[in-house]
N, C-alpha and C positions, 0 to 999 in steps of 0.2 A: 504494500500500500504506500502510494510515495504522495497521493494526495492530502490536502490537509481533509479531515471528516470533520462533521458533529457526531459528535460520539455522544450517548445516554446512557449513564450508569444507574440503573437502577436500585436504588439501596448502598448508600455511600455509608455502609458497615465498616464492619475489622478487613472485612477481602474487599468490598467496593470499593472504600476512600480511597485505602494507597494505589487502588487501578487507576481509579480517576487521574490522582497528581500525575502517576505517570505517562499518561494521554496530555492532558495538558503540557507537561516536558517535553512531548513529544510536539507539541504544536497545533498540535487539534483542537477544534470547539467543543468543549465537553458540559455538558450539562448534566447534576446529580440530582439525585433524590434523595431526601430523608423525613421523617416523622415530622420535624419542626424544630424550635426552639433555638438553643444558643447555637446548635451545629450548621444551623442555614449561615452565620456568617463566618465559622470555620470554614465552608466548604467555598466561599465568595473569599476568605482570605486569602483560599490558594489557588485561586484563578476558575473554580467551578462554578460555573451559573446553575445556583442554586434553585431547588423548588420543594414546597412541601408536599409529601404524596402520605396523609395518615393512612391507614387500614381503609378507613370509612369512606375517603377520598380516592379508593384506587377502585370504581366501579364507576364514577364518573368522569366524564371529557377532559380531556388532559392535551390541547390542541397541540402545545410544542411536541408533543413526540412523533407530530404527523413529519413533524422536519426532519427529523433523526437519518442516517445514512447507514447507523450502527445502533445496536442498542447490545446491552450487556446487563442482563436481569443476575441480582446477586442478592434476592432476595428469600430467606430459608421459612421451609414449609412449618414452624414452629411459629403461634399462633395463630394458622390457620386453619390446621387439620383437616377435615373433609372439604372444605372451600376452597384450598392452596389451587387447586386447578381453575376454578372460576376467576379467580383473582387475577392470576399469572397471565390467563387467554385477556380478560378486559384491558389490559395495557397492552398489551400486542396487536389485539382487532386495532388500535388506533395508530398502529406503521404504516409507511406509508406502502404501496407494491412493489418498492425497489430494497427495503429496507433489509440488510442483513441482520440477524438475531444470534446471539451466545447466550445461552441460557445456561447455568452454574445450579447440577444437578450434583446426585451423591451415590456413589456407591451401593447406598442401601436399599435401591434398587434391587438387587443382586440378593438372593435368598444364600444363607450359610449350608453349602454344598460340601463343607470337609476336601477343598482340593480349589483347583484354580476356576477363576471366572474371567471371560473377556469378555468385547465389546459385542460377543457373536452370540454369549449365551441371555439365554431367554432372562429378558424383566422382572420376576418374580416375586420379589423380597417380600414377605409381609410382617416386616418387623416395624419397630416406632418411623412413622411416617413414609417407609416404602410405598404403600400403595400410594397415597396422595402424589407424591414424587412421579409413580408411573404413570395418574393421569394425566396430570400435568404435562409431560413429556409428549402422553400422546395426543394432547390436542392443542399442543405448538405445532407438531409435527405435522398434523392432520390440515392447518394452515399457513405453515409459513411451507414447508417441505424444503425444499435446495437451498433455502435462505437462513435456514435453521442449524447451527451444530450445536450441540448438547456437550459440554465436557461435567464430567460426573466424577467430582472430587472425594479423593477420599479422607481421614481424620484431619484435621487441619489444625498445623501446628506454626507457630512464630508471633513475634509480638506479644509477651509474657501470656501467651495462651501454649500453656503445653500437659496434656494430661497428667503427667508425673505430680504435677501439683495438687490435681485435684484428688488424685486418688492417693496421697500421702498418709499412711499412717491408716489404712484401709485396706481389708482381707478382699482380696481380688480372684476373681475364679479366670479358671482356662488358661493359665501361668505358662501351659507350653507352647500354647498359640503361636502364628505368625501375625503378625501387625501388615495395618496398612495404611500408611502416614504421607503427608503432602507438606513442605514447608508453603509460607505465604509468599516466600520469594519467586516460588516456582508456580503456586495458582496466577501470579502476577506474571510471571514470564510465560505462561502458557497461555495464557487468557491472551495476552500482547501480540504472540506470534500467532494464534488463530487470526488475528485481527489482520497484522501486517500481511502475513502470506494469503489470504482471502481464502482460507480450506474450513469450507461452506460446505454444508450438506452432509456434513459426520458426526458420529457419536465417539467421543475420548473419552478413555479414564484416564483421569489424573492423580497418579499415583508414584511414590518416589520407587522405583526397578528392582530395590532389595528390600528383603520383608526378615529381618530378624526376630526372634521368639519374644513375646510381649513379657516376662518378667526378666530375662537380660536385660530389653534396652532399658525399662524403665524404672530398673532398679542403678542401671548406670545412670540415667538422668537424674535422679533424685538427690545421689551423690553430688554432680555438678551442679544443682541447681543447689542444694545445701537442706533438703529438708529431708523428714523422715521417710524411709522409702513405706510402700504399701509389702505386706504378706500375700503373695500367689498360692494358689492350692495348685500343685504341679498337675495337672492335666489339658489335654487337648481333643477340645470337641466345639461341634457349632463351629464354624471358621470357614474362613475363606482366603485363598490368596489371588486378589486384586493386578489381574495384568493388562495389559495392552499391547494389542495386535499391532500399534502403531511403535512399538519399543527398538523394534530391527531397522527401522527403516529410517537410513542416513540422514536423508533431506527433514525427518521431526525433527520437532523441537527439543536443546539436548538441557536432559536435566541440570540444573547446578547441582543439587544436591541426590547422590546416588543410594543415600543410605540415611534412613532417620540418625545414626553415629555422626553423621557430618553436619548436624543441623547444629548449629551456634545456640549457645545456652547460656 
């Protein structure tokens, strides 16, 4: 993409905002969204043309998005529950018919199969918010179709958000598991290069290529991060390991970070 866009960040969150700045860097017109309040003139600080989009506000007309040349919904299926799909399609009927879409989906999609999942295996999930996840996908797809790539992130770690913390000092089941972890720097460099390269019309998972066993890493991160680690019951069951069929292929996008162990803490 060597042109300047209007780019739309839907949900200028923990993964929206720093997309946003980075568009803006980039030189684009970027326009975000958020709830309201003090964060609309954070988001005008840093060069984004700000708007309020509450819950209650995203089922009505929202003209600027008909301008959009991109848009980038980064907004997560929690506090919507069975609605997440109504919601998601009402800001997208209002693109314009050229308009490309990235929609920031999640892994848990994907039902715990005990072995590997790609981009090929069937939608399944029905754990905490999988099905809404799969509606939603399916009726972006159902209307935008070629214009639509879906990248479907997996745990999301960076910016003092990292599990190790929360699960500190807490009896943790499935200890022999493998994990499936994403830094922010990488949902941001992948979200970026779908953007720049124009590779429309795909479904990605976003996921970091090595999946280490979850009470390794995260009893080494607790260590670095300095707090009590959590207790694992040594077993492995229920799990999945998270791949992508686009991982071989030269021309993707090349992870920075290959292993949650290289993630900065």
């Amino acid at each position: 993409m060597v042109s300047k866009e209007k780019i739309g960040v839907i949900g200028c969150g923990w993964l929206g905002f720093p997309l946003a700045i980075r568009f803006v860097k980039k030189g684009h017109e970027v326009h975000g969204t958020t709830r309201g309040g003090e964060k609309l003139k954070e988001l005008d600080a840093n060069g984004i043309i700000s708007h309020a989009l509450p819950m209650e506000e995203m089922l009505q007309p929202q003209n600027w998005i008909n301008d959009l040349s991109i848009v980038v919904v980064t907004i997560p299926p929690s506090g919507f529950q069975a609605s997440y799909a109504k919601y998601m399609s009402a800001i997208i009927h209002q693109t314009n018919e050229h308009a490309k879409v990235v929609f920031i989906s999640s892994t848990s999609v994907y039902a715990d199969n005990n072995g590997d999942v790609d981009e090929n295996t069937t939608a399944n999930g029905e754990g905490r918010n999988g099905p809404a996840i799969i509606q939603a996908e399916k009726e972006l797809q159902e209307k935008l179709k070629h214009r639509l790539t879906i990248i479907r992130m997996s745990g999301l770690v960076g910016e003092n958000r990292h599990p190790a913390r929360f699960m500190s000092g807490r009896t943790i089941s499935n200890g022999d598991a493998p994990i499936n972890l994403i830094h922010l720097e990488d949902c941001i460099g992948l979200i970026h290069w779908v953007v720049e390269n124009g590779f429309w019309g795909k479904i990605i998972n976003g996921v970091s290529p090595e999946h280490p066993v979850k009470k390794e890493y995260y009893q080494y991160a607790a260590e670095k991060l300095n707090v009590p680690p959590a207790q694992f019951i040594p077993e492995k069951k229920a799990y999945k390991i998270v791949r992508s069929i686009w991982e071989m292929d030269p021309e993707f996008y090349a992870y920075r970070y290959q292993s949650s162990f290289d993630y900065p803490l």
